[in-house]
Every structure is written in C-alpha cells, then in structure tokens.
Biopython code that builds the backbone (N, CA, C, O; Angstrom):
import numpy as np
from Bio.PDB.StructureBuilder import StructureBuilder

atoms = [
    (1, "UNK", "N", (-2.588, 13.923, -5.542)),
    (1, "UNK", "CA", (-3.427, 12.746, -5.223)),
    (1, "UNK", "C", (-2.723, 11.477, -5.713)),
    (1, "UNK", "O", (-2.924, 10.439, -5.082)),
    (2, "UNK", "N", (-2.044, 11.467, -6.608)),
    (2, "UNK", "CA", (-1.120, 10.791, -7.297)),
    (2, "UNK", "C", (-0.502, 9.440, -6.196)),
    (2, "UNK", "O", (-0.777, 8.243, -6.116)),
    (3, "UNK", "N", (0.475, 10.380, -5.427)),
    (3, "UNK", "CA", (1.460, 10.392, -4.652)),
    (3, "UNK", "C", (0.458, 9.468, -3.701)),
    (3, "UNK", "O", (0.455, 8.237, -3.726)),
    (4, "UNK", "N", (-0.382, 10.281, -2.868)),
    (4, "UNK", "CA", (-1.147, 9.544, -1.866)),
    (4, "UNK", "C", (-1.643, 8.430, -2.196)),
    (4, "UNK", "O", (-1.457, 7.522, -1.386)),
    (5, "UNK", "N", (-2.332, 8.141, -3.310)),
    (5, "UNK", "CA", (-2.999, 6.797, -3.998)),
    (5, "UNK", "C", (-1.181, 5.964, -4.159)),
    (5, "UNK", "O", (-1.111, 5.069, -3.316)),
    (6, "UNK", "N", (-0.339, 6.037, -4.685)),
    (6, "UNK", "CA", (0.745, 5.321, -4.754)),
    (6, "UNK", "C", (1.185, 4.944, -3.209)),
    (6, "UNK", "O", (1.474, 3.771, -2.973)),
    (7, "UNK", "N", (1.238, 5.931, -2.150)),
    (7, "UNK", "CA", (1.823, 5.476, -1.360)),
    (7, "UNK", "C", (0.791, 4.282, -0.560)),
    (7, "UNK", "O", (1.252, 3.264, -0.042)),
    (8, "UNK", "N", (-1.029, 4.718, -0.584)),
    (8, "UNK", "CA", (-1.945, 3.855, 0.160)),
    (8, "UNK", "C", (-1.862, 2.242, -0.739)),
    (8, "UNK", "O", (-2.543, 1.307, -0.318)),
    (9, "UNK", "N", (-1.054, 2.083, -1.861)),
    (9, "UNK", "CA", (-0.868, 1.304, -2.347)),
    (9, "UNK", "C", (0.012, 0.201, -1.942)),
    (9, "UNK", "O", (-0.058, -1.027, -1.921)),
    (10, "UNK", "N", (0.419, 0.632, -1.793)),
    (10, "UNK", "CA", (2.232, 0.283, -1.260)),
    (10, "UNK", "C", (1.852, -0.138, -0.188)),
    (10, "UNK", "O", (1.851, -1.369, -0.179)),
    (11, "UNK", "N", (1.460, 0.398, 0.910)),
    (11, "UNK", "CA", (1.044, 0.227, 2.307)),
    (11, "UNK", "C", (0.028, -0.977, 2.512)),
    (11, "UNK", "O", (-0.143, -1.795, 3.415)),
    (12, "UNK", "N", (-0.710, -0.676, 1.004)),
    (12, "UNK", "CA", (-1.685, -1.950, 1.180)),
    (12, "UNK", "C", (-1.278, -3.490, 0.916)),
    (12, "UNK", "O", (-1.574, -4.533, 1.499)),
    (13, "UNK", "N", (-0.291, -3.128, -0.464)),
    (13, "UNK", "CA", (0.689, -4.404, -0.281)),
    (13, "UNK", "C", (1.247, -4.804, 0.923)),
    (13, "UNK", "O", (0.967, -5.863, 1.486)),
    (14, "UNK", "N", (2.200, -3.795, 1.413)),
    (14, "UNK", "CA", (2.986, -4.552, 2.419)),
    (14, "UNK", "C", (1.839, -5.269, 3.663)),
    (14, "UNK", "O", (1.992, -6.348, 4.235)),
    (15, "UNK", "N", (0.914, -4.477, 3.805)),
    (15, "UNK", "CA", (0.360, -4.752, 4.586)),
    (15, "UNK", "C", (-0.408, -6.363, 4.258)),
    (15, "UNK", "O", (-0.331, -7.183, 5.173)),
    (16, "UNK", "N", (-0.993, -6.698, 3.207)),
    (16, "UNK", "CA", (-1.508, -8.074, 2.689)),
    (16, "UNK", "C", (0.072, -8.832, 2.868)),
    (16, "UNK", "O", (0.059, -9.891, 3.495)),
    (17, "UNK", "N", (1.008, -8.491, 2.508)),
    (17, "UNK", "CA", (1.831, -9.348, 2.297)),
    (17, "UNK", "C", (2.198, -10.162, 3.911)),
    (17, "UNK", "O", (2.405, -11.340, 4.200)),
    (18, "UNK", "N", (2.148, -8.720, 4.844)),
    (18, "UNK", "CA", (2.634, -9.119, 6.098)),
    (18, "UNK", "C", (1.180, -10.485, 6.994)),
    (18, "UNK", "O", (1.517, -11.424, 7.714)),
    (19, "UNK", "N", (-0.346, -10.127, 6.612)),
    (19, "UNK", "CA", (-1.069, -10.836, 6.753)),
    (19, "UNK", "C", (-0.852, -12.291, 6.357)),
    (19, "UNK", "O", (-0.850, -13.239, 7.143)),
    (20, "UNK", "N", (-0.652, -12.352, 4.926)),
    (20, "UNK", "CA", (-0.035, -13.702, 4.550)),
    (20, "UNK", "C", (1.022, -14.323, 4.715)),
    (20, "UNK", "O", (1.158, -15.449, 4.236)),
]
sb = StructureBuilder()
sb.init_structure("model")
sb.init_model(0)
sb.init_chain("A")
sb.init_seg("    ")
for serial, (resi, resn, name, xyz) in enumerate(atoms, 1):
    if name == "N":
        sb.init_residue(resn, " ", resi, " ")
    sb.init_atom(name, np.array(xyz, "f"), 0.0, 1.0, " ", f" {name:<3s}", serial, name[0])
structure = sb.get_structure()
C-alpha cells in the first residue's frame, strides 16, 4: 500500500503542478 499511496502522490503532484 506503501508503494501505491507514494506513487498516487507523485501523480498528484505532477498533476497540480501541470494545472498550475
């Protein structure tokens, strides 16, 4: 679960970052 929570993380950054 680790792994998955790190990667939906990541994804969520890039993803805010690409919004802004």
């Amino acid at each position: 679960a680790s792994a998955a929570t790190a990667s939906l993380r990541a994804l969520l950054q890039r993803g805010c970052g690409l919004t802004s």
